[in-house]
N, C-alpha and C positions, 0 to 999 in steps of 0.2 A: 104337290104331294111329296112327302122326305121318299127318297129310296135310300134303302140299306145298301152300303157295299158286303158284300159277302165276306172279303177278303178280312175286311176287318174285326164283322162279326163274327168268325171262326178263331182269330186272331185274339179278340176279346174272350170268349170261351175259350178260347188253351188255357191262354193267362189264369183263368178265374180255377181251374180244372188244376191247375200246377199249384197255384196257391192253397188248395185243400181248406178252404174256408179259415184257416188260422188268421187271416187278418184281419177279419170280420169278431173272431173271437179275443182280440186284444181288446182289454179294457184297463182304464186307471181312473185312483180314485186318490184324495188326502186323505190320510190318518193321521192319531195322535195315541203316541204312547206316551203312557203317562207315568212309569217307572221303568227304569232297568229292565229290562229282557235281553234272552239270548232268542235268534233266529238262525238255527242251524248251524249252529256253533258261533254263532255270531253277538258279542254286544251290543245291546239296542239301546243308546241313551234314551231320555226322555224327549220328546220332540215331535216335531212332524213332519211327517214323510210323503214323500208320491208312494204310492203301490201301484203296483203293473203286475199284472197278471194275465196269461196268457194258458187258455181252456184248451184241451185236447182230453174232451169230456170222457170219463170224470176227473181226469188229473189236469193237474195245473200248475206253470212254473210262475213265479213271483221274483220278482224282481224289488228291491228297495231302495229308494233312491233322499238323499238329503240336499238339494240342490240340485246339481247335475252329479252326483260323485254316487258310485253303486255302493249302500255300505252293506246288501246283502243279497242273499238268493238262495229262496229255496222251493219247496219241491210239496204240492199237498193233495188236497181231493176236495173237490166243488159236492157239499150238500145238501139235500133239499130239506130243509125243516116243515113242520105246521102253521107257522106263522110269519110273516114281514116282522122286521125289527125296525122301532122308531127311531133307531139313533145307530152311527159308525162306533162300532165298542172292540177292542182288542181284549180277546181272553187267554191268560196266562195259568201255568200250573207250576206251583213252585217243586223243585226238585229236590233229593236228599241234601245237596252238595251248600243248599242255601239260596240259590240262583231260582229265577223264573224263567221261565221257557213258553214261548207265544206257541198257544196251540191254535189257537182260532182267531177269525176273522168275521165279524157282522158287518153286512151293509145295511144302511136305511132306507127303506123302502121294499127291499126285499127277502126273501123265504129263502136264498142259497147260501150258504156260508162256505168259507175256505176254512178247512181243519187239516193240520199238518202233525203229520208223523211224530 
């Protein structure tokens, strides 16, 4: 029969207790923008990206990455809609200035979206 060491299963709980479950709420996903956008003051060529995003329910920090190289980061709120969305869709509002501005994020498969400031 396994016996537990004690030492380590206290040890293993600190860990998990310090971590505050944030690494559990790291996820990433591909996108594709498909025009120009700014991401928090940021130019968004057209292209595809990793997104990383990191829950500290409801907010969330987002990370955007083109390769290995960070070309942004910003800062939004995880919401629950009515429905799953069939498809990964970036939604943009265009501004006075002429520019679009990424306000939202869909995933496929599911009812939560990232909507930014």
């Amino acid at each position: 029969m396994f016996q537990l060491n004690q030492g380590v299963l206290k040890t293993f709980l600190l860990v998990l207790l310090l971590a505050g479950g944030s690494v559990l709420a790291k996820e990433s996903r591909k996108i594709q923008i498909p025009r120009t956008m700014s991401l928090n003051g940021v130019e968004l060529q057209p292209g595809s990206y990793r997104l990383i995003w990191e829950t500290n329910s409801p907010e969330v920090s987002v990370t955007l990455l083109s390769g290995a190289k960070i070309v942004a980061r910003g800062a939004g709120t995880i919401v629950e809609r009515n429905q799953a969305y069939n498809t990964d869709t970036v939604v943009s509002k265009m501004l006075p200035t002429g520019t679009e501005k990424l306000t939202e994020i869909r995933f496929r498969g599911r009812n939560q979206v990232i909507v930014f400031n």
